[in-house]
Legacy VTK file of the C-alpha trace (Angstrom):
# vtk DataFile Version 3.0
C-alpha trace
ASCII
DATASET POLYDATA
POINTS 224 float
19.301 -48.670 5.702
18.009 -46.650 8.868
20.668 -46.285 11.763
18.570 -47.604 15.257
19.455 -46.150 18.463
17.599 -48.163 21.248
16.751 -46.543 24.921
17.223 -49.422 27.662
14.370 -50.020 29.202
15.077 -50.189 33.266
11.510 -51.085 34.164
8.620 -52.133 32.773
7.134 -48.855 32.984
9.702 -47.469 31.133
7.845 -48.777 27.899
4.747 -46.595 27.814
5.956 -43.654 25.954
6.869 -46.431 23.172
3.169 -47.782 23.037
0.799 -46.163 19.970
-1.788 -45.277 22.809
0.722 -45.176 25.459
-1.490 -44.972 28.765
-4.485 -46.391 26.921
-2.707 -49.356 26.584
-1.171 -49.949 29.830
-3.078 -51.383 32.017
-4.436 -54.480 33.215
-6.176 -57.046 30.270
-3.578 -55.515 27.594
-0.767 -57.359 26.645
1.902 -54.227 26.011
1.710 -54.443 30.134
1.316 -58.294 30.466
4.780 -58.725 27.866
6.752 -56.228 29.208
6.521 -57.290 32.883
6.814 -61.088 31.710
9.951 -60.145 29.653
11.520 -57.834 32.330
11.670 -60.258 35.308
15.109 -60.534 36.690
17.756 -62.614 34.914
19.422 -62.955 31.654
16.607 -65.978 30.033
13.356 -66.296 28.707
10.262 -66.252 30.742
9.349 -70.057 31.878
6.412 -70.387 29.560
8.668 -69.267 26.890
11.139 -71.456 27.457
8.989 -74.514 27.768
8.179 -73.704 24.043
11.284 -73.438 22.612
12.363 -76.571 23.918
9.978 -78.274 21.522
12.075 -77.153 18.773
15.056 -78.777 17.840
16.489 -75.101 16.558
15.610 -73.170 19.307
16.084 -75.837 22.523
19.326 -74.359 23.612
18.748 -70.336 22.133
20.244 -67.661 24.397
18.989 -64.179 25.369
21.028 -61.662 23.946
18.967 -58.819 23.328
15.201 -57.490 23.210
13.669 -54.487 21.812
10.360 -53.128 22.723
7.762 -51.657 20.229
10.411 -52.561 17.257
8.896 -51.188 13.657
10.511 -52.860 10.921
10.389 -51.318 7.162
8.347 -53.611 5.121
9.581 -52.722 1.915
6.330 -50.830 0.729
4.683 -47.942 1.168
3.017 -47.786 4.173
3.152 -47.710 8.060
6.132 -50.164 9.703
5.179 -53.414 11.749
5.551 -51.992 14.843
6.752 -55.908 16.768
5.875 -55.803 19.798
9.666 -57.163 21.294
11.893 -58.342 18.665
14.676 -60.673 20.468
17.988 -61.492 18.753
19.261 -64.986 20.327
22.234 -67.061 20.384
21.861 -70.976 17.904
25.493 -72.173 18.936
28.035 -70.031 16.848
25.053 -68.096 15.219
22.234 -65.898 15.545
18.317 -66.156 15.682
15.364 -63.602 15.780
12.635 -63.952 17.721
9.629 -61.587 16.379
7.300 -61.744 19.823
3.467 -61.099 19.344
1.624 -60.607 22.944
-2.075 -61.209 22.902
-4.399 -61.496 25.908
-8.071 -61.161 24.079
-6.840 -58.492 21.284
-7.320 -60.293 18.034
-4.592 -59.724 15.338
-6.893 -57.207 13.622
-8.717 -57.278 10.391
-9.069 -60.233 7.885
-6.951 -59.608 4.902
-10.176 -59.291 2.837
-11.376 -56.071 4.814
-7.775 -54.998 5.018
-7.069 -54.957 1.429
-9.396 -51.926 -0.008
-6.424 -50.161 -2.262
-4.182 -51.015 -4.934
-0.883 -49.835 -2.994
-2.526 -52.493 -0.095
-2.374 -54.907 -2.621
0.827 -54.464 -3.708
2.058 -54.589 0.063
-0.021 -57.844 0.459
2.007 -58.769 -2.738
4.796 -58.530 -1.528
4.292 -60.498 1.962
2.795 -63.400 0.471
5.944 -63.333 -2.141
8.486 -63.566 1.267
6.311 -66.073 2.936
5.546 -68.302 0.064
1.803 -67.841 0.046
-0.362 -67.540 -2.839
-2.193 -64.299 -2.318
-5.351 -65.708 -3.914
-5.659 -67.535 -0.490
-5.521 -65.150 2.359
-8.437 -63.429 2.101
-9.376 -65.429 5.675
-6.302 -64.204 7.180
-5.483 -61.987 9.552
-3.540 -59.223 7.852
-1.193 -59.055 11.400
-0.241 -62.470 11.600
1.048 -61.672 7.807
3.544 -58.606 8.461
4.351 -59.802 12.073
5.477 -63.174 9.985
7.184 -61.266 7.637
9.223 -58.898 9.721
10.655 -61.417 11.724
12.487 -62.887 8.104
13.559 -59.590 7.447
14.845 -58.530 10.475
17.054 -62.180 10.248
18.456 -60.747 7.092
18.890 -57.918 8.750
21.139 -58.941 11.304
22.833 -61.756 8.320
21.259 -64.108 10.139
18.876 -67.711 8.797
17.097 -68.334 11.292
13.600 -66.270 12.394
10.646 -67.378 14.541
7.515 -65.257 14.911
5.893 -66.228 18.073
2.725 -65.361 19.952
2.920 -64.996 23.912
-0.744 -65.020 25.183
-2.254 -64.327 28.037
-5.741 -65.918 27.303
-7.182 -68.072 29.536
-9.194 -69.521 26.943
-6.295 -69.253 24.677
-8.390 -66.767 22.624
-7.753 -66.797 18.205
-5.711 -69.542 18.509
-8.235 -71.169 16.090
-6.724 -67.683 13.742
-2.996 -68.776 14.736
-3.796 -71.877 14.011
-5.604 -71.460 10.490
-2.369 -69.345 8.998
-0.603 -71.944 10.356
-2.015 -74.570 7.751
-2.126 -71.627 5.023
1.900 -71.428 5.898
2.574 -75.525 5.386
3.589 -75.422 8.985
0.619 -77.098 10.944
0.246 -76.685 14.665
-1.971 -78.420 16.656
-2.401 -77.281 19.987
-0.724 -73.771 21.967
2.438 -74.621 23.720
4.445 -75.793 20.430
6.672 -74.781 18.111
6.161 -76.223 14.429
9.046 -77.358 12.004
10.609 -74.449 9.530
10.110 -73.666 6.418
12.590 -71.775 3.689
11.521 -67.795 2.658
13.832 -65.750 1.189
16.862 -67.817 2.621
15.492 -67.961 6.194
14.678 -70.958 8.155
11.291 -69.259 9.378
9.510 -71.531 12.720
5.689 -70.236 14.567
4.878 -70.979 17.836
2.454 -70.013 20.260
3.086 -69.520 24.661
0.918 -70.236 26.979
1.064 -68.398 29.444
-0.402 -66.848 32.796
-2.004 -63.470 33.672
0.508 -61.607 35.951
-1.736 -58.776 36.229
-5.640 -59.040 36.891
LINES 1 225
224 0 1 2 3 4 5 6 7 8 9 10 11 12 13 14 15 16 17 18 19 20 21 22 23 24 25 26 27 28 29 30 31 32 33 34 35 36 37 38 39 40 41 42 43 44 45 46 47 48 49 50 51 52 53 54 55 56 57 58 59 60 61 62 63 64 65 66 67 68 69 70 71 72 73 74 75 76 77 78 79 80 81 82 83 84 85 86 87 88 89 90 91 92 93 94 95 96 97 98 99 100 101 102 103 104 105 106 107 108 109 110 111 112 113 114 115 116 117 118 119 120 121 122 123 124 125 126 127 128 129 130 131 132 133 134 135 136 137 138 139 140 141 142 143 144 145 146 147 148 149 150 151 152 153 154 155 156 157 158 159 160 161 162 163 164 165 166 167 168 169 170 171 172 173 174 175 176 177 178 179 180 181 182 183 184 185 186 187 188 189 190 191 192 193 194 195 196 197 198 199 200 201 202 203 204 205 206 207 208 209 210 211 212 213 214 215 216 217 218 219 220 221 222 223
């Protein structure tokens, strides 16, 4: 297991040398900038929008901040590059912990369709071993988006990480339009967990031990 030792972030600013392109990503229409500012507002809670969501879930209505982590890569189990989450937040469920795998979006898709994605055998033995921990049959996510996959996926093993049965993996756009929702939406259904509209949270379903919810914020521009 790799020891993590985590800078505190005092700003949003502070998060740039974390970002893959670092100044290429922060600015204005990019979400690294968008989530960090929405997520570093004074006070020890959840930005509104966020909140509003999580009260639609019966698990999550009452979850407490306790900490965030920008730019958090989490081992996959495979060879291969980490899923670098974009803030990973551990909460408070009553006398137990949650983790909150955050995905910001303003019009960035979530990347290539599985069936571009997957061009190697060691690809398809990672893509193996996601749909194994999320209960989907691999045959079937060739119209997926290979992010909303190992974002999904990291957020159930950073719960067992921290001992914990309880993950959500949830998208924080800042689309007007509420841009590749209709994507969101799709691995949704492919997940047994349907969602119908942005601004909910859908019911949970078991992998690998973890009660594992999606969601998707709505949420404003701060920056234009």
């Amino acid at each position: 297991m790799i020891r993590r030792l985590h800078v505190p972030l005092l700003k949003p600013e502070d998060i740039i040398p974390h970002l893959a392109k670092q100044e290429l990503h922060w600015r204005a229409g990019y979400s690294a900038q968008e989530l960090a500012i929405a997520w570093s507002s004074p006070g020890n809670d959840f930005p509104p929008a966020v909140r509003r969501v999580l009260q639609t879930s019966p698990e999550y209505c009452r979850a407490e901040f306790i900490d965030g982590f920008f730019e958090r890569e989490v081992d996959l189990g495979s060879p291969g590059r980490n899923s670098q989450t974009d803030l990973m937040v551990i909460v408070g469920l009553g006398d137990t912990l949650g983790v909150i795998a955050v995905e910001g979006k303003v019009e960035e898709s979530f990347a290539d369709l599985v069936s571009a994605w997957n061009t190697t055998a060691s690809k398809q033995r990672r893509l193996n071993g996601l749909c194994s921990t999320l209960g989907l049959d691999v045959a079937n996510v060739g119209n997926i988006r290979y992010q909303l996959l190992h974002r999904t996926a990291s957020a159930v093993y950073e719960a067992k990480r921290y001992r914990s049965h309880h993950a959500l993996m949830l998208v924080h756009s800042f689309s007007d339009s509420h841009r590749w929702f209709e994507d969101f939406a799709g691995f949704s259904s492919e997940m047994g967990l349907p969602i119908a509209s942005p601004g909910a949270c859908t019911a949970s379903k078991q992998c690998e031990g973890v009660n594992l919810c999606l969601a998707w914020v709505a949420d404003t521009p701060r920056v234009r």
